[in-house]
N, C-alpha and C positions, 0 to 999 in steps of 0.2 A: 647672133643666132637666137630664134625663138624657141625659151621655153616648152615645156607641156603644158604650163598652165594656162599662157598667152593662146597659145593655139585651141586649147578646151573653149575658152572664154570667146574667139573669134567663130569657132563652130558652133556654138552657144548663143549668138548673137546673130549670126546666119539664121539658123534654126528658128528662132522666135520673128525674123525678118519674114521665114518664108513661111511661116506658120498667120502671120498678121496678114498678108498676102492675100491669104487663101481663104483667109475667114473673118476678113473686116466688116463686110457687111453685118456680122451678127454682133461685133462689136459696135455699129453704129448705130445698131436699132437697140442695144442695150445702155449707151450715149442719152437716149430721149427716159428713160424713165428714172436714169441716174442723176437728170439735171433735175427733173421734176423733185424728185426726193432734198435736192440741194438745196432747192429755192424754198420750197413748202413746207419741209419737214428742219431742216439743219439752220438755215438761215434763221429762222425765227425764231431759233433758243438764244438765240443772244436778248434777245427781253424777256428772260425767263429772271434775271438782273433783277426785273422792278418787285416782284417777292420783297427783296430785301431793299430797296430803295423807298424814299416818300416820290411818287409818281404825279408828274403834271405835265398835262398836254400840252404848254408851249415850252420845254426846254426835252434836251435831247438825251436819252437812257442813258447817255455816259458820263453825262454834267449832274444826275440827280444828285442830291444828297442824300447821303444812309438812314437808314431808319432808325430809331431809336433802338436801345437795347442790344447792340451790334448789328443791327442789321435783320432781329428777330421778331420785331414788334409785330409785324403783322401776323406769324403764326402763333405768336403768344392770344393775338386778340382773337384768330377761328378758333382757338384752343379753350377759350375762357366766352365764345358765345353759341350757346345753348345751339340756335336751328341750326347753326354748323354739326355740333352733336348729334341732332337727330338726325340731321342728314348724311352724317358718317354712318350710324346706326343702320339706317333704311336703305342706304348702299348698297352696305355689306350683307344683312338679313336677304333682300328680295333679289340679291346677284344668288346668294347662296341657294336660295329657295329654284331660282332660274337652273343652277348646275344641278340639285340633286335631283328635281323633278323632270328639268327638260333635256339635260342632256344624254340619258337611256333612251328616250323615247325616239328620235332619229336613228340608234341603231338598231333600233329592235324594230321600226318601220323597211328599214332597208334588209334585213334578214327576209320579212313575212316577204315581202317582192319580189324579190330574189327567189321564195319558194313556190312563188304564182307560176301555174304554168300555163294560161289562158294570156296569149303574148298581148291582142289589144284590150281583156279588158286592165292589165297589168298596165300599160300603156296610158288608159284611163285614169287608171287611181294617182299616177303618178302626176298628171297635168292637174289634177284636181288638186294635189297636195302639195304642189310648188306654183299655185298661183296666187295666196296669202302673200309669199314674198315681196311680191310687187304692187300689192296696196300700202298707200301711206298713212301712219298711224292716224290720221285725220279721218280718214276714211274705213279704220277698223274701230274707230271710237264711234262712229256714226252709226254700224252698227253694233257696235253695243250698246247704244241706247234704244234701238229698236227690240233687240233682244231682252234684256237687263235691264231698263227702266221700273222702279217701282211699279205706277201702276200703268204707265201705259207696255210694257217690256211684253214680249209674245210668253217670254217665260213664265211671267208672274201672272199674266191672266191666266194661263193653263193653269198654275196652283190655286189660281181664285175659284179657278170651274171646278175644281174640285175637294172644295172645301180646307184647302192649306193656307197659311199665312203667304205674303208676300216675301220675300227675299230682299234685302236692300244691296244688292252685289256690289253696285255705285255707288252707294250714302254711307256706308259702315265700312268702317277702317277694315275688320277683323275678314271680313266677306271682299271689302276690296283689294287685299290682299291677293285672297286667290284668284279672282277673276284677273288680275295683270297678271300673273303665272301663268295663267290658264291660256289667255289670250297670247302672252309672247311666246308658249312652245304650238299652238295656234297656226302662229304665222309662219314661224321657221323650222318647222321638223321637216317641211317636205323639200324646204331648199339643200338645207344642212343633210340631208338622207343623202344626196348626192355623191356627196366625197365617199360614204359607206358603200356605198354601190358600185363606186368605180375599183375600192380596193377588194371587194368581193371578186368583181370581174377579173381580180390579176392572180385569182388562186387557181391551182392546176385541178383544172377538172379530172383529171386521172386520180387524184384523191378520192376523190366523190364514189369515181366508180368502183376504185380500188374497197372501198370503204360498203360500199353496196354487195359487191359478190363477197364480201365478209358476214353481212347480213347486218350490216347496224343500221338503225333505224332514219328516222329524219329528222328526229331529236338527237340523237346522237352525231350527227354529221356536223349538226348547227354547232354543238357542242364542242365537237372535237376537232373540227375540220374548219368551219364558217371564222366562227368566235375564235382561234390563235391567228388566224391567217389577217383578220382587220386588227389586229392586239396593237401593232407598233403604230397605226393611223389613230386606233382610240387611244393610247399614249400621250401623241402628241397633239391631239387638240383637247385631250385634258388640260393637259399642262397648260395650252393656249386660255383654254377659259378658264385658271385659277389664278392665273397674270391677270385677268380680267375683272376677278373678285371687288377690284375698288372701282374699278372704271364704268360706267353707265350712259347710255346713247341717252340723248336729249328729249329726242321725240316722243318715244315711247312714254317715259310717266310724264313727259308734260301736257299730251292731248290727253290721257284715261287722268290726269288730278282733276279733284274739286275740292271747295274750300270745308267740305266738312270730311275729307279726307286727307288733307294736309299734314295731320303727323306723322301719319305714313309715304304720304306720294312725293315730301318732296324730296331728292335726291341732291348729291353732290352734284352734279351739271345743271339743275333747274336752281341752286342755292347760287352759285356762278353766276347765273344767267340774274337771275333776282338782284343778287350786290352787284357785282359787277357792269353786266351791261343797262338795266336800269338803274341802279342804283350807283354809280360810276365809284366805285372801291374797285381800283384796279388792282393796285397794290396787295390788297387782303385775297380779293379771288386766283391771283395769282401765286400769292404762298398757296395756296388750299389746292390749286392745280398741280404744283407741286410735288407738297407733299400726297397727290392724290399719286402722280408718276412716280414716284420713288418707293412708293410702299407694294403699285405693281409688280415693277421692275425686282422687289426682295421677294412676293409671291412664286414670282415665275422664276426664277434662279432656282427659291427653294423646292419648287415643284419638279423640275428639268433636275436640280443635284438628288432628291429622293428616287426618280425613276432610273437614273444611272444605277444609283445605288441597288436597285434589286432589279438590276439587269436589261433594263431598257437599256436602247439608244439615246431617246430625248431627244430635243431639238437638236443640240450641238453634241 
């Protein structure tokens, strides 16, 4: 005679048969970006290994022999050379400079939209500010030297007509600093405004009017109505960009570098790109990729464990 428990367990089993049944299709198209992820992203941490290995292209990542030092030689030697330092340095400074200056400004774009009430030229402003996105930094470096070139830059002849010095925006560390700030919220506020816009869209307008036949304003709305209802989406893509703090796309400071801005432009991924793939230190770009992932990976914990803690959701 069966159990209750055999019988929960066969109903249970049923249940998930007719449930896979019904909805395998959506299992199958989620099949394709789970292999993608396998192959691209999971497979290839097993040579994450040659960090701690001495690394040579004819013998196979699991025949290497260990590094010296246990295994730690190679983060001992980014740790003990200088353009590694400065390129941890210039990282961290120009990601930071990127979150406190760029990342307001896609919210505070996607409020003033949202209070546009002229539907195409709203329409406008929007295509105009999400077509940066899709130029490649080749082509926004290109023009920034039409703009920003010492003397030939459209900007610096206007300061010339008018009796100003010239600006070195490109050739001066201190000046080319801001001009990559300037330039990466530039390209991506009007893309990144998007996510803002769409959690705008999910607030109950009943609010608003509720909020209006009380008599508060339109500052007041933004305030008290706009601003908590996107609170949990600027949460977590906080959290997403201070995970981000060590990490740095490639392209960006390696088309805006020159060699007389060097102590600032070059970063963790162009310092890789330098040793590593010219320079063939697999081995040492590899610790430094490394440790570039795991100092994220304690960012974003710690950012995700702080916003639990004063009552966010977070990511998890």
């Amino acid at each position: 005679m069966e159990s209750k428990g055999d019988i929960g367990t066969a109903r249970n089993k049923q249940s998930v048969g007719v449930y896979l049944k019904k909805y395998w299709q959506l299992y199958l198209l989620l099949f394709i970006p789970m292999l993608y992820l396998l192959i691209f992203k999971y497979i290839p941490m097993i040579y994450v290994q040659i960090a701690f290995k001495k690394y040579s292209i004819i013998e196979s990542v699991w025949t290497l022999p260990l590094a010296e030092k246990n295994g730690f030689q190679y983060f001992i030697q980014a740790f003990n050379d200088n353009d590694f330092l400065r390129a941890l340095r210039n990282t961290v400074v120009l990601n930071l400079l990127d979150l406190v200056i760029g990342f307001p400004v896609p919210i505070i774009f996607a409020i003033i939209l949202n209070e546009l009430v002229f539907t195409r030229f709203k329409k406008a402003v929007q295509t105009v500010a999400y077509m940066p996105h899709f130029l490649s930094w080749v082509i926004i470096y290109g023009l920034a030297l039409q703009l920003f070139a010492p003397s030939t830059g459209l900007i610096n002849n206007i300061l010339t007509k008018f009796g100003k010095d010239a600006v070195p925006f490109l050739n001066d560390s201190a000046h080319w600093v801001w001009t990559y700030i300037f330039l990466g919220v530039w390209q991506s506020f009007g893309w990144n405004s998007i996510i803002y816009l769409a959690a705008i869209a999910g607030i109950n307008q009943e609010l608003y009017e509720a909020a209006e036949v009380d008599g508060a304003g339109r500052w007041s709305r933004i305030w008290h109505i706009t601003l908590p209802g996107i609170k949990p989406t600027i949460v977590i893509l906080l959290i997403m960009a201070i995970g981000n703090i060590m990490g740095s796309s490639f392209d960006r400071p390696y088309a805006l570098q020159n060699n007389l801005v060097m102590d600032w432009a070059n970063v963790i991924s162009t310092y890789v790109y330098t040793r590593g793939i010219k320079g063939l230190q697999f081995s040492l770009t590899t610790a430094v990729g490394l440790f570039q992932s795991v100092v994220g990976v304690f960012f974003l914990l710690t950012a995700n464990h702080i916003s639990r803690k004063m009552g966010e959701r977070g990511i998890w």
